[in-house]
C-alpha positions in Angstrom: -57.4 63.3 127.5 -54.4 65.3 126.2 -52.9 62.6 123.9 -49.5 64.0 123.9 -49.2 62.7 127.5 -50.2 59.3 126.0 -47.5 59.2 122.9 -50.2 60.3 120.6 -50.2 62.8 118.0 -52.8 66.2 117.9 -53.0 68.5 120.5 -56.6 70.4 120.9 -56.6 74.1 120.2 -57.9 76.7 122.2 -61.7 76.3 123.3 -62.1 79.8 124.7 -64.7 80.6 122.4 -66.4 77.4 122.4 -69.1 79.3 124.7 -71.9 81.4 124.6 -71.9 84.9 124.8 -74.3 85.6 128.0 -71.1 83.7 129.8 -68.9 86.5 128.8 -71.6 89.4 129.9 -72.5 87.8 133.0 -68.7 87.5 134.0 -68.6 91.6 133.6 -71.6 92.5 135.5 -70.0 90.2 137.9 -66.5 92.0 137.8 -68.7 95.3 138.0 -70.4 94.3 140.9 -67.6 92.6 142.7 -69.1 89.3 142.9 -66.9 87.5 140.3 -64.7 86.2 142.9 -66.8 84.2 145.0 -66.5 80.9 145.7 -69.1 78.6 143.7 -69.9 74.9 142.9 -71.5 74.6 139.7 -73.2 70.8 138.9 -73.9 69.3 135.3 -76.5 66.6 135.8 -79.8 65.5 133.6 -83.1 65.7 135.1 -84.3 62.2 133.3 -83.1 60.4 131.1 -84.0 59.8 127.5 -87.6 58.1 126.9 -87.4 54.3 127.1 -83.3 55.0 128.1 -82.7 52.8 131.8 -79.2 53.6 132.2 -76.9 56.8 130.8 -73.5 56.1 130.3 -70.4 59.2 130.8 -67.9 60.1 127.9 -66.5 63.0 126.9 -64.6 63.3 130.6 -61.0 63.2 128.7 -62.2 65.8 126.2 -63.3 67.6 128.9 -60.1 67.9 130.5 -58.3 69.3 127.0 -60.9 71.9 126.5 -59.7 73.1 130.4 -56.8 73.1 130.3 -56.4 75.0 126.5 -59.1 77.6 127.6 -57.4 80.6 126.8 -57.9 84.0 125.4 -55.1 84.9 122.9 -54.3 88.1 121.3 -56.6 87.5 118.5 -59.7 86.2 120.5 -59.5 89.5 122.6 -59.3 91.4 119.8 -62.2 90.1 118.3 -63.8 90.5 121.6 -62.9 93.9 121.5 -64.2 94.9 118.2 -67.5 93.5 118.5 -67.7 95.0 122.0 -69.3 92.2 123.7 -67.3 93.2 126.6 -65.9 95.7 128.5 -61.4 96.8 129.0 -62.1 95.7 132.4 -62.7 92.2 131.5 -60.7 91.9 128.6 -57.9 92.1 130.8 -59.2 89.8 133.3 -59.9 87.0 130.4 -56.0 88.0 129.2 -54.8 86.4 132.4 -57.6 83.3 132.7 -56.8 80.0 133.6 -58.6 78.0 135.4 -57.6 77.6 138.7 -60.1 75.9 140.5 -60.9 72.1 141.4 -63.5 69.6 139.0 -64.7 66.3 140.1 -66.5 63.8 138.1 -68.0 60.6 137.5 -64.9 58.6 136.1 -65.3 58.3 132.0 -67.4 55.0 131.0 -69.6 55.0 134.5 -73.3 55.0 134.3 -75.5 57.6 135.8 -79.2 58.3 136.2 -81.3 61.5 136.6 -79.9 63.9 139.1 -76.6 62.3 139.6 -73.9 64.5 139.7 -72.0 63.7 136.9 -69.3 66.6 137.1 -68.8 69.5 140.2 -67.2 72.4 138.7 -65.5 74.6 141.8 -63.8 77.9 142.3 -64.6 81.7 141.4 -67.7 82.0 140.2 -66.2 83.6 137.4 -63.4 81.3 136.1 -66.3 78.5 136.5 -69.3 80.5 134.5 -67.1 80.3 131.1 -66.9 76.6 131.3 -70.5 75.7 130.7 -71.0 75.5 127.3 -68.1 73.8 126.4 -68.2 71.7 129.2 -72.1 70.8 128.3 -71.3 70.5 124.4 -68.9 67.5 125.0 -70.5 65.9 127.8 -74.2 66.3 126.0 -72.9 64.7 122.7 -70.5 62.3 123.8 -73.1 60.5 126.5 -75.5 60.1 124.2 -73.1 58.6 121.6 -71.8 56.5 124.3 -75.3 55.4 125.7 -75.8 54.0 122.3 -72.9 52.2 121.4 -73.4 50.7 124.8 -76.9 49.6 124.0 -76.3 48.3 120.9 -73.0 46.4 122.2 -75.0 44.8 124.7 -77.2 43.9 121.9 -74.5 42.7 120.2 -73.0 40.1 122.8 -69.8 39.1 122.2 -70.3 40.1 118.6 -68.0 42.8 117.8 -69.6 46.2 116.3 -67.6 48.7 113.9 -68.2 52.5 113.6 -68.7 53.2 110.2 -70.4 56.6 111.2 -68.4 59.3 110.0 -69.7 60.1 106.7 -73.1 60.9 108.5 -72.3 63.3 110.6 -69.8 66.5 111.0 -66.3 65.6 110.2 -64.9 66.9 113.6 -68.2 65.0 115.4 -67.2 61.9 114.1 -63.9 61.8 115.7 -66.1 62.4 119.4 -68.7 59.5 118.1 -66.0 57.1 117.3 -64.1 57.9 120.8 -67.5 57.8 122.4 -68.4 54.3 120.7 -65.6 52.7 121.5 -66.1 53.6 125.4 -69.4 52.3 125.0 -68.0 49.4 123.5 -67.7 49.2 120.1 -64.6 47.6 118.5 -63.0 49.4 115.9 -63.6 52.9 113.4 -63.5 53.2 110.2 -62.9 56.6 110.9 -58.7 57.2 110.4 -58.7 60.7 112.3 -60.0 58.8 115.1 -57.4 56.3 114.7 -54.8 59.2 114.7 -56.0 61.0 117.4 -57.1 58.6 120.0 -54.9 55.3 118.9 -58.6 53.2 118.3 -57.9 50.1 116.0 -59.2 51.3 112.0 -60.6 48.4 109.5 -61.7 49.2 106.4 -61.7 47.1 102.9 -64.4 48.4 99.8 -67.4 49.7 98.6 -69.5 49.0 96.2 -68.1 51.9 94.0 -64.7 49.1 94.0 -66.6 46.5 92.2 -68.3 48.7 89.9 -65.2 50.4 88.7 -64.6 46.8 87.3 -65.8 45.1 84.3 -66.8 42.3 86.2 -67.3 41.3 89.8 -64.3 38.8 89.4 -62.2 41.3 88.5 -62.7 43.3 91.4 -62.7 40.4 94.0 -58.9 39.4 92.3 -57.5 43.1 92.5 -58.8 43.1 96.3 -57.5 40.2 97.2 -54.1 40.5 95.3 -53.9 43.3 97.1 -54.9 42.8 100.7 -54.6 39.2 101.0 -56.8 36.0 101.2 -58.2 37.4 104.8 -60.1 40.5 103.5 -63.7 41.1 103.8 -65.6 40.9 100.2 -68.5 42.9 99.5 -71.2 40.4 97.8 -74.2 42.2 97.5 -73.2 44.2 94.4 -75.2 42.0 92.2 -76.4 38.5 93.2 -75.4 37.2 96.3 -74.7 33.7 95.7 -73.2 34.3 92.1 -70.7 36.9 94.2 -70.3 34.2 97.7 -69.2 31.5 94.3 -66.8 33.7 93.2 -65.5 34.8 96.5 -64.2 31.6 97.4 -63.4 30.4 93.8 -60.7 33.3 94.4 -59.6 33.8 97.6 -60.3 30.2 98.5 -61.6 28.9 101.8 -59.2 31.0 103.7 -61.2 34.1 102.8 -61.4 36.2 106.0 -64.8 37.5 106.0 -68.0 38.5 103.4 -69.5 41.9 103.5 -74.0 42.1 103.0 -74.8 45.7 103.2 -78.7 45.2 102.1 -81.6 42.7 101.7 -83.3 40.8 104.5 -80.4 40.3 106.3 -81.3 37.6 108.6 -82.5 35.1 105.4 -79.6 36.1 103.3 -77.2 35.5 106.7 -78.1 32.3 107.0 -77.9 31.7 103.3 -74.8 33.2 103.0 -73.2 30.7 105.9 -74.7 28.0 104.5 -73.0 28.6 101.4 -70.1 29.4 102.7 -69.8 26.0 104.5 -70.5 24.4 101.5 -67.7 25.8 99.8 -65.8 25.1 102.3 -65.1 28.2 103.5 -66.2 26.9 107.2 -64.2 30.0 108.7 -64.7 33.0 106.8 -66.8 34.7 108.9 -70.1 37.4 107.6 -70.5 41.2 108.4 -73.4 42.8 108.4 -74.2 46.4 107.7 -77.6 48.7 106.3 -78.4 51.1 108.5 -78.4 49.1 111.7 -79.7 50.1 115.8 -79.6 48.1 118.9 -83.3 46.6 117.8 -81.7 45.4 114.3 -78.9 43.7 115.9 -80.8 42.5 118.4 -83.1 40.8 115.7 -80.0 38.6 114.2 -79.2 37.3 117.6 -80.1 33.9 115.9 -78.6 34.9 112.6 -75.0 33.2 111.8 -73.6 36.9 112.1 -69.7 37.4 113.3 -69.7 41.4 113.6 -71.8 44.2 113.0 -70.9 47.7 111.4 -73.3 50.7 112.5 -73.5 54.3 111.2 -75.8 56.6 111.2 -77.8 55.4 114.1 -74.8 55.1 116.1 -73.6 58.7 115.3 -77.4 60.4 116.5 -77.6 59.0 119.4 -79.7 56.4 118.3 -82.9 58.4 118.3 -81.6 60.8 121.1 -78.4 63.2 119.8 -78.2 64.8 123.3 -78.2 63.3 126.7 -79.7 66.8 128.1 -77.2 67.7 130.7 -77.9 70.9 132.1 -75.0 73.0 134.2 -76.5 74.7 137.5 -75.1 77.2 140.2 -76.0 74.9 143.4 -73.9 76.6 146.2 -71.8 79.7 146.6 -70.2 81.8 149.5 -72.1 84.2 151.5 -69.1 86.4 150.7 -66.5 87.4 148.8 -64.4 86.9 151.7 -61.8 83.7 151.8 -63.2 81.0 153.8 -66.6 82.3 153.5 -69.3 79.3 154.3 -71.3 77.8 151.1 -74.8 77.8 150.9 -76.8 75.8 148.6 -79.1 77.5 145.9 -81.5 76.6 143.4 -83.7 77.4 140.7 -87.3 77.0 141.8 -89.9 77.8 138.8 -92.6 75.6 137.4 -92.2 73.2 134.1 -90.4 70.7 136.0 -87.1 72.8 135.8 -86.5 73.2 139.5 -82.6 71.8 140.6 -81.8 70.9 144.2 -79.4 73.0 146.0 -75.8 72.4 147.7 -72.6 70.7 147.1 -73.3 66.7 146.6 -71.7 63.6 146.5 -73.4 60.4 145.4 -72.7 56.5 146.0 -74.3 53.6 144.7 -75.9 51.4 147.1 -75.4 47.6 146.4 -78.0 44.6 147.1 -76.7 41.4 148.8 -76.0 39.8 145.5 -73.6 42.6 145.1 -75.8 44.3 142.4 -76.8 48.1 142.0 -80.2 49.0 143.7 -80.0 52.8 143.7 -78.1 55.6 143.2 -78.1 58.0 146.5 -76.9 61.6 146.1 -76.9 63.7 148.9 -75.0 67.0 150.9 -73.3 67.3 153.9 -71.5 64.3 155.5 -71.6 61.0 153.8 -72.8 58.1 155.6 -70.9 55.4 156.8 -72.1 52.7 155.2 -71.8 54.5 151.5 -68.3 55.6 152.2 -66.0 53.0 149.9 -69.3 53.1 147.3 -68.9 56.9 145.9 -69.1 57.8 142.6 -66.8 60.9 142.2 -63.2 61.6 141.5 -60.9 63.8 141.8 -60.4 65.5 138.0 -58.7 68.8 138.4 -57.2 69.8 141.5 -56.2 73.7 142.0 -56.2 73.6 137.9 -54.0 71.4 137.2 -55.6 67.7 135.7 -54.8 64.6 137.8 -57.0 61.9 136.0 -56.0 61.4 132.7 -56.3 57.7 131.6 -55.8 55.8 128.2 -59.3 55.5 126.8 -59.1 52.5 127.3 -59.7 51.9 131.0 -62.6 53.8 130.4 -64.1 51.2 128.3 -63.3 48.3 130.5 -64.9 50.8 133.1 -68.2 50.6 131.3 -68.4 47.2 130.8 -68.1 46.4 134.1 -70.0 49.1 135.7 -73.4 47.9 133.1 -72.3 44.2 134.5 -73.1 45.7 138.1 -76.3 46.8 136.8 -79.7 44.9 137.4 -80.5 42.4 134.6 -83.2 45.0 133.1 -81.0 47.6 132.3 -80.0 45.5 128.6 -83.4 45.3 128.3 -84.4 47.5 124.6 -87.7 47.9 125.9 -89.4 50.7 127.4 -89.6 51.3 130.8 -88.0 53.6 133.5 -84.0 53.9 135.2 -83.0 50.5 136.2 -82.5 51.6 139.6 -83.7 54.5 141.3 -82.3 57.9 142.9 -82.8 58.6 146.2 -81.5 61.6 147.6 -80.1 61.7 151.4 -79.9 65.9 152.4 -77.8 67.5 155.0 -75.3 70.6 155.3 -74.3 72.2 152.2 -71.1 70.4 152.0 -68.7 73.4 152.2 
């Protein structure tokens, strides 16, 4: 989302070159051949989903938006354009005057989707659309997958709440997108300030264990923290001995300490330890974090574990095993002229390796059971049918180029907690098996 439009601070810069090259080459063959101006739907859906994965989960749609709307060829980008002579006068002073102009529909931000849903419709010229796929795919390809963690682990995690600690994992400008992405897949809080900044996500943050060894002892740290952020903070106590450090905790900060910290060890044993000490002490309501290295099948392990919240990095911030959600972009209709109102017809790859795509302009809807649950997704061309007509999926994004959907971030995380409560049971299931529901696709005219 732009987050000026929101009272928020950082505008994106331009994402013109946030593409690949072959974009730029096939939009002046195109201009040679006088094709660049036909009209064209171009589709960004996955073919499966990642291995043991029953659900994916949208993010990146706000992002999205930005990088549209600041796609733009500057004086400098041309020149650099010019001087490597990737492409011709002709186009340079086409790309001088792009903006897109066109229309972009979508699943809305936090939805789930499955293989071949439509998850974004790009439409216009086939010119002004061609330069969006990379960028378009970059976001939505990362973003998901982050997203499709975050929401398998917060499911995991119950009503446990989960911090992004990720950051120092990954790039620094990825870990901005992982902690937006986490929190639509609903995580919590970042520790991650730049997310903070730029997307208004609630920060936490207390110490390392580079705080208590800076002092002589571990009393002397625990008193400086405290002093300084007040009886409620969270205390590291696995700098040393455990027990020694939970003693000390309360001796200073007494039984209104906020929270401990255990970042190592068996972390279920020294969880229940921990609270049991704690209670003895006193400290009935200072709650215990947990952190090392944790995924979905971690957290799901300390269900039974007297754990209040969980903080997750590195797994969190690679997808979890899967980086990308493996969103392709595909040409699947286009005019049979360059003439204005010229009918679409639907097109498609058609090679061997299971990389085939199905043709024409589609919507999708998601039929319910009688207990009100999702039992399949149905995408489909031409007319939609009657009885799937209040159930579709898309929604207007960009209209004639101009954005019409931006929303706070977040609706889209209440959106994803209620669209994975419409789910079937299975779907929070960490085991393997297939989608939790299946596709069906319902074909007619191409939808022009």
């Amino acid at each position: 989302m732009n987050t000026a439009d929101l009272g928020l601070p950082v505008d994106v810069p331009s994402t013109a070159l946030f593409t690949d090259q072959y974009e730029l080459t096939m939009l002046r063959a195109a201009l040679k051949a006088g094709t660049a101006g036909r009209r064209s739907v171009f589709e960004v859906f996955t073919r499966r989903l990642p291995d043991g994965r029953r659900y994916g989960v949208v993010a990146g749609t706000g992002r999205v938006l930005d990088a549209v709307e600041n796609f733009r060829f500057d004086a400098g980008v041309l020149r650099f354009l010019r001087e490597k002579d990737i492409v011709d006068e002709e186009t340079l002073d086409w790309l001088a005057e792009y903006r897109f102009g066109g229309d972009i529909w979508g699943y809305p931000e936090g939805e789930v989707y499955f293989p071949g849903s439509p998850i974004m419709r790009v439409e216009g010229t086939f010119g002004e659309c061609v330069l969006l796929e990379t960028v378009i795919l970059s976001i939505l390809n990362h973003d998901s997958a982050i997203a499709a963690a975050a929401s398998r682990m917060s499911s995991a995690a119950g009503d446990r709440p989960l911090i992004e600690m990720g950051a120092r994992r990954t790039h620094e400008l990825a870990a901005v997108a992982a902690a937006r992405s986490a929190y639509v897949g609903g995580f919590a809080t970042t520790s991650d300030l730049a997310a903070g900044f730029r997307y208004n996500i609630p920060t936490v943050g207390t110490s390392a264990h580079a705080f208590t060894l800076l002092h002589d002892n571990e009393r002397d740290a625990f008193r400086a923290q405290v002093e300084s952020l007040g009886r409620d903070t969270t205390l590291l106590v696995d700098t040393y001995d455990v027990a020694e450090a939970v003693r000390t905790a309360v001796e200073i900060a007494g039984p209104e300490l906020g929270a401990v910290r255990i970042d190592s060890g068996d972390l279920l044993l020294v969880a229940h330890r921990v609270r049991q000490q704690l209670d003895e002490l006193g400290a009935t309501e200072t709650k215990i974090v947990v952190t090392s290295d944790l995924d979905e099948y971690a957290i799901a392990s300390l269900a039974a574990a007297p754990v209040d919240a969980y903080g997750v990095g590195t797994q969190l911030v690679t997808g979890s095993g899967h980086p990308t959600a493996s969103m392709v972009y595909k040409l699947v209709a286009r005019a049979e002229s360059g003439e204005e109102g010229a009918p679409l017809v639907p097109v498609a790859k058609k090679s061997s390796g299971g990389k085939t795509s199905v043709g024409g302009r589609k919507w999708a809807a998601r039929r319910l059971d009688a207990d009100g649950y999702a039992e399949a997704e149905v995408v489909g061309t031409g007319p939609v049918p009657d009885a799937l007509a209040d159930r579709q999926l898309l929604v207007e994004l960009v209209k004639g180029g101009e954005v019409v959907a931006r929303e706070p971030l977040d609706a889209a995380r209440d959106r994803h907690a209620a669209a994975r409560a419409n789910l079937p049971l299975s779907a929070t299931q960490l085991s393997r098996g297939e989608p939790v529901i299946p596709t069906e696709y319902a074909h007619g005219g191409s939808g022009s």
